[in-house]
SEPA-850802 format. One record per atom (N, C-alpha, C): residue number from 1; residue in one letter; atom name; x, y, z. Coordinates in nm, 3 decimals. Each point is the difference from the previous one (the first is absolute). Last residue first. Layout:
BEGIN
+-----+----+----+---------+---------+---------+
!   i ! aa ! at !       x !       y !       z !
+-----+----+----+---------+---------+---------+
! NUM !  A ! CA !       X !       Y !       Z !
...
+-----+----+----+---------+---------+---------+
***
This chain:
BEGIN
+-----+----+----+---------+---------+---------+
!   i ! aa ! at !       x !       y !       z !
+-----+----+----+---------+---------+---------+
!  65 !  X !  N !   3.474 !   3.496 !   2.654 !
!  65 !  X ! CA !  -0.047 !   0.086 !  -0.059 !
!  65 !  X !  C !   0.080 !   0.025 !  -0.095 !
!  64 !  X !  N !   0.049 !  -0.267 !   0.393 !
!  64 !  X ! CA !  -0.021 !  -0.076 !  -0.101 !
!  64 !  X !  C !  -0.067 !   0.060 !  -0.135 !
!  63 !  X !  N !   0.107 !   0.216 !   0.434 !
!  63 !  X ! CA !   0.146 !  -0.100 !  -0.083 !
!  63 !  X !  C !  -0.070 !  -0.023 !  -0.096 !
!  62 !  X !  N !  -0.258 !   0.132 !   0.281 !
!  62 !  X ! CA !   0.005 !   0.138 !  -0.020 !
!  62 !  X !  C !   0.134 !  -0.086 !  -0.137 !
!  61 !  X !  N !  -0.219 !  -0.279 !   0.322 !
!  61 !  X ! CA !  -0.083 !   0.008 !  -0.124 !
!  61 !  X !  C !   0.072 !   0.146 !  -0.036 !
!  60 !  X !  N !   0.180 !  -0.113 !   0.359 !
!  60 !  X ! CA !   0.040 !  -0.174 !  -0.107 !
!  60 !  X !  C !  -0.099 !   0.068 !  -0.096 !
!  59 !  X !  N !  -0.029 !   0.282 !   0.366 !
!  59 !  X ! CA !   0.090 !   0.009 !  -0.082 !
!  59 !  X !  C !   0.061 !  -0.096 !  -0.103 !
!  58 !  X !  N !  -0.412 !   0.002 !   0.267 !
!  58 !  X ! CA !  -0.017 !   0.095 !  -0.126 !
!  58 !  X !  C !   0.189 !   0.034 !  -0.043 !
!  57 !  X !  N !  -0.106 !  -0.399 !   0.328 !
!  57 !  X ! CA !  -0.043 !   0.011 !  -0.122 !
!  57 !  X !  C !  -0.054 !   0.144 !  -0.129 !
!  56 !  X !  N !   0.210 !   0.031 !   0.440 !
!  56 !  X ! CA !   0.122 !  -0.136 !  -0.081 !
!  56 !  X !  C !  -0.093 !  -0.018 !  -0.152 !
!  55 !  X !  N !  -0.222 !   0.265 !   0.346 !
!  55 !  X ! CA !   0.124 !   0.100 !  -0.051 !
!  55 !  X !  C !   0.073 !  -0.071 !  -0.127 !
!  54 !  X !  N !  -0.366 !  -0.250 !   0.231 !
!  54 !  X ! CA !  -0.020 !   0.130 !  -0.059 !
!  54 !  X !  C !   0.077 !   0.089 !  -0.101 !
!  53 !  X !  N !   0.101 !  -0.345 !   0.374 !
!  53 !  X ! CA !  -0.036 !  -0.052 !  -0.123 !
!  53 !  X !  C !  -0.049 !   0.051 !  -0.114 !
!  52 !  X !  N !   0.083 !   0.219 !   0.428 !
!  52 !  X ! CA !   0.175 !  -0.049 !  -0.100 !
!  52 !  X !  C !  -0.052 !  -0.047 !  -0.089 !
!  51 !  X !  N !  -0.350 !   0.140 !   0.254 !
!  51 !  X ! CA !   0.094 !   0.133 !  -0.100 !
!  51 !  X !  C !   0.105 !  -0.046 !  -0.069 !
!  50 !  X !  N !  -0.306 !  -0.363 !   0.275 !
!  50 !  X ! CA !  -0.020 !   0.066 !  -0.139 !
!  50 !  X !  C !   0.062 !   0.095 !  -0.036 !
!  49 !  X !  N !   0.190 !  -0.149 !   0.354 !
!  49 !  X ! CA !   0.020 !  -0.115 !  -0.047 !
!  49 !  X !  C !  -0.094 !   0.080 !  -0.155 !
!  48 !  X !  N !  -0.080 !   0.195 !   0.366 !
!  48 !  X ! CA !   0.159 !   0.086 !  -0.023 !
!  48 !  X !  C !   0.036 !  -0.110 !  -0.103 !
!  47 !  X !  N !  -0.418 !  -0.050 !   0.241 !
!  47 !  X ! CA !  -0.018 !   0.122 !  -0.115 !
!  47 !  X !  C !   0.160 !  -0.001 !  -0.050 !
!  46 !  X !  N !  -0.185 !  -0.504 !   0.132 !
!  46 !  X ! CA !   0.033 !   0.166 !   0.129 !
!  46 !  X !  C !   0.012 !   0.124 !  -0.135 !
!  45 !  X !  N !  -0.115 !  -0.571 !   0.024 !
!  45 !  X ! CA !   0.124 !   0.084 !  -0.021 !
!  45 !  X !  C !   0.057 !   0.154 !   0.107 !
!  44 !  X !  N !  -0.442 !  -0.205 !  -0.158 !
!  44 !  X ! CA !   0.101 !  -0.128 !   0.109 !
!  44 !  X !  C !   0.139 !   0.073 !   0.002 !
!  43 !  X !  N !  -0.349 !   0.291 !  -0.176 !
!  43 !  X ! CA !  -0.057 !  -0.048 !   0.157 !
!  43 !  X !  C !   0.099 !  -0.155 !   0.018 !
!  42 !  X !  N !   0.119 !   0.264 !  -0.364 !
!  42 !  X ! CA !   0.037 !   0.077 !   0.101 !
!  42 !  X !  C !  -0.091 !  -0.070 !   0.128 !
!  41 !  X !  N !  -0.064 !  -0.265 !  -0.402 !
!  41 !  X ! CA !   0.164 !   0.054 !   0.032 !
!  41 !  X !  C !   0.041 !   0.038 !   0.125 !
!  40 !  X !  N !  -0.349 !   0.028 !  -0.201 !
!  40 !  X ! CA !  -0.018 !  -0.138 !   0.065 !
!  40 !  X !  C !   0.106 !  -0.010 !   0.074 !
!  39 !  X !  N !  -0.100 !   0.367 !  -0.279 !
!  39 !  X ! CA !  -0.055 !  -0.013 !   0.143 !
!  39 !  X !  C !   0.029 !  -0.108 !   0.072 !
!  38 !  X !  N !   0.169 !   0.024 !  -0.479 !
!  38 !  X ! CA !   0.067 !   0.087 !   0.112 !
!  38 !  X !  C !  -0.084 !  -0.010 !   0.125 !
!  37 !  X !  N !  -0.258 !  -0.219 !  -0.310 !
!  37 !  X ! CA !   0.173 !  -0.057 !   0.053 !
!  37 !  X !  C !   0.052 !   0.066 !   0.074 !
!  36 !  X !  N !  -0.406 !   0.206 !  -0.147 !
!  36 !  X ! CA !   0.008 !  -0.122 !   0.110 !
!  36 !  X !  C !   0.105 !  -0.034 !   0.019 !
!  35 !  X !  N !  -0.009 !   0.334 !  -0.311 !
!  35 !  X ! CA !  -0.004 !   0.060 !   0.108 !
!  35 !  X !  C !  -0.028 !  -0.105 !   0.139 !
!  34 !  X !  N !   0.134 !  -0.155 !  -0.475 !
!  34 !  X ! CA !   0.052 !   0.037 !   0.074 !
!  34 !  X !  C !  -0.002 !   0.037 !   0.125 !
!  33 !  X !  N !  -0.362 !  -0.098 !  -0.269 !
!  33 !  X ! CA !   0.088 !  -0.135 !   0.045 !
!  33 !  X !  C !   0.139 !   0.057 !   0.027 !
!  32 !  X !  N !  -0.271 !   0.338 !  -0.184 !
!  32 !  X ! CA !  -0.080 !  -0.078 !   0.118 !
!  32 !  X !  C !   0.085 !  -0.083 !   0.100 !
!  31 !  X !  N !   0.140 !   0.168 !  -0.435 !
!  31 !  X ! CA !   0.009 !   0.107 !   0.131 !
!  31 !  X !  C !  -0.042 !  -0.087 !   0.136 !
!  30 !  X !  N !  -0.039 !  -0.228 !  -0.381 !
!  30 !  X ! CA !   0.136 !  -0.001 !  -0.035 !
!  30 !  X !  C !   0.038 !   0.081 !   0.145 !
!  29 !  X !  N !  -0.431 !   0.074 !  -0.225 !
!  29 !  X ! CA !   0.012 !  -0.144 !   0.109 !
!  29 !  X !  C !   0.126 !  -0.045 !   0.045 !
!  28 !  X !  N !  -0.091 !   0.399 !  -0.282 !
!  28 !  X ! CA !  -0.077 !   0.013 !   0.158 !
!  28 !  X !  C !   0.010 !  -0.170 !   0.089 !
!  27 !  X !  N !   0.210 !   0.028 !  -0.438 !
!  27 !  X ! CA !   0.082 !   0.089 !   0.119 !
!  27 !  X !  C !  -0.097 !  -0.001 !   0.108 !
!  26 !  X !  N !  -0.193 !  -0.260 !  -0.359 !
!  26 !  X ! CA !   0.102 !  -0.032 !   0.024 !
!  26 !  X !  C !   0.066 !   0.091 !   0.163 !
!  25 !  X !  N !  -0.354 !   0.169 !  -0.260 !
!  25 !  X ! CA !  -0.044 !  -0.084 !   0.089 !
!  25 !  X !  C !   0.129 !  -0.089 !   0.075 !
!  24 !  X !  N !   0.113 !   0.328 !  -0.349 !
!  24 !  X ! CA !  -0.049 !   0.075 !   0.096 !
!  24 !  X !  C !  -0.044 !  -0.133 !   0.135 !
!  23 !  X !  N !   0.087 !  -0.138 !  -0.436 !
!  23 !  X ! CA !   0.146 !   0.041 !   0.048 !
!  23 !  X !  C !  -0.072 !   0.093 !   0.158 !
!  22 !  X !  N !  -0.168 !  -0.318 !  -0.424 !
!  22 !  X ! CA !  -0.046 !   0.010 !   0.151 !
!  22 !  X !  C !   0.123 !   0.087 !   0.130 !
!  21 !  X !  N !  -0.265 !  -0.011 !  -0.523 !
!  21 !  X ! CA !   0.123 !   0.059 !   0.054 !
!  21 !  X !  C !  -0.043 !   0.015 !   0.145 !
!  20 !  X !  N !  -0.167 !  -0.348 !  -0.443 !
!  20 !  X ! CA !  -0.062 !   0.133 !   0.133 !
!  20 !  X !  C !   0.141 !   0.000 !   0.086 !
!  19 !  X !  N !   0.051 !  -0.165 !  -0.513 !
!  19 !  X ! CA !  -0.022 !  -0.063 !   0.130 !
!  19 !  X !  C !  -0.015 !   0.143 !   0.077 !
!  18 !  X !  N !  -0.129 !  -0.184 !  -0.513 !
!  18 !  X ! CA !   0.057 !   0.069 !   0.064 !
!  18 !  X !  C !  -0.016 !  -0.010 !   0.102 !
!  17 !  X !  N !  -0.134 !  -0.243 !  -0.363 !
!  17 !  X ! CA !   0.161 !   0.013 !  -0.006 !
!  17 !  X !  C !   0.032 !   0.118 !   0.102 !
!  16 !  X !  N !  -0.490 !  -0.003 !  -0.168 !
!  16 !  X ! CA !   0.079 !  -0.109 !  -0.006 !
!  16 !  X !  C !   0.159 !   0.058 !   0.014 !
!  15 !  X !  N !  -0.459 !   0.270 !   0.031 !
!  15 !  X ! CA !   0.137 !   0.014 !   0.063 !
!  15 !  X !  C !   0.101 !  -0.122 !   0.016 !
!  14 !  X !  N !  -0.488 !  -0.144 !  -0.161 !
!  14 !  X ! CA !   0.044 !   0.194 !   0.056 !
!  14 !  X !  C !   0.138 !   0.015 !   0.043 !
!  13 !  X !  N !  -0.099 !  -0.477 !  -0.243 !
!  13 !  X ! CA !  -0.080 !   0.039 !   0.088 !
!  13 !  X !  C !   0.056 !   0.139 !   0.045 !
!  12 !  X !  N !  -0.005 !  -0.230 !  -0.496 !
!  12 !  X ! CA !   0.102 !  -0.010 !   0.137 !
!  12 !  X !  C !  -0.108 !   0.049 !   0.082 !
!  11 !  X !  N !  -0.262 !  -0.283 !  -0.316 !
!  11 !  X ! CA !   0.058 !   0.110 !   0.003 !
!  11 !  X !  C !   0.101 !   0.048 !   0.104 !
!  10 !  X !  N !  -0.162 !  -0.504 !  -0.262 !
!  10 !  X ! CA !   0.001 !   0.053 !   0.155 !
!  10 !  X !  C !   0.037 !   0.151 !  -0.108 !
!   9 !  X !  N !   0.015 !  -0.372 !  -0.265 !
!   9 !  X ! CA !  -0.118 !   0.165 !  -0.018 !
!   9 !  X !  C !  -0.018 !   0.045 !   0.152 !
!   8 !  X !  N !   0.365 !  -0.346 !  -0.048 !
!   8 !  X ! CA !   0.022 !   0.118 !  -0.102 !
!   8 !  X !  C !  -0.137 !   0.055 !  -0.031 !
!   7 !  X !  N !  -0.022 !  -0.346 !   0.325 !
!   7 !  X ! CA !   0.116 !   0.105 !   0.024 !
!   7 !  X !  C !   0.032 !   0.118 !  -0.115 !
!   6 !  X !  N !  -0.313 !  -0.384 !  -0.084 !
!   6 !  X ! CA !  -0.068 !   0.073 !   0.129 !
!   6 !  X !  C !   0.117 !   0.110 !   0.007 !
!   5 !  X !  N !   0.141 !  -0.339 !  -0.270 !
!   5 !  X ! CA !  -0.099 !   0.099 !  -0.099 !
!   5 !  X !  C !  -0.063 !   0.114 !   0.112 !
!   4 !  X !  N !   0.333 !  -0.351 !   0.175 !
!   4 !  X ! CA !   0.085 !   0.097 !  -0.125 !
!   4 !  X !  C !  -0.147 !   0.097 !  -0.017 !
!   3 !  X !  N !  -0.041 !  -0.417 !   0.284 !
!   3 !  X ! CA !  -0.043 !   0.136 !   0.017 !
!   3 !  X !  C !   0.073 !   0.103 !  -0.065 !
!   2 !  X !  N !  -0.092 !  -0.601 !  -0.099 !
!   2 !  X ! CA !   0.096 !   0.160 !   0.009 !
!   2 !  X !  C !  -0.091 !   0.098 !   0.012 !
!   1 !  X !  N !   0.014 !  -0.556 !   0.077 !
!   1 !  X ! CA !  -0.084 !   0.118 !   0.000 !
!   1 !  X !  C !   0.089 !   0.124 !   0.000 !
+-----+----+----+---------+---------+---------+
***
C-alpha cells in the first residue's frame, strides 16, 4: 500500500520550516534555577560560600568571551 499520492496533494502547513524563538522563556527559567541553587547553597552552606561561588563563576564566564 503506498501513501506517495496522499503526501503530494497535502499543502505545507502556515509557517513550515520555522522554529518559535524560545530564547526569552529559556533565561527566565535559566534565572529561576539559579536563584534556588544559590539559595540552597546559602541555607547549607552560608552566604560567604555563595559570593565566592558567585564571584568564581562570573569570572570563569567573563574568560570565555
Amino acid at each position: 500500500m503506498s501513501y506517495q499520492h496522499e503526501r503530494s496533494q497535502r499543502h505545507p502547513l502556515p509557517n513550515a520550516g520555522r522554529v518559535e524563538d524560545f530564547t526569552a522563556p529559556f533565561l527566565w527559567t535559566a534565572g529561576l534555577l539559579l536563584f534556588v541553587v544559590l539559595f540552597a547553597i546559602w541555607a547549607a552552606y552560608g552566604m560567604a560560600t555563595v559570593l565566592i561561588l558567585s564571584a568564581l563563576a562570573d569570572v570563569l564566564l567573563k574568560r570565555r568571551r
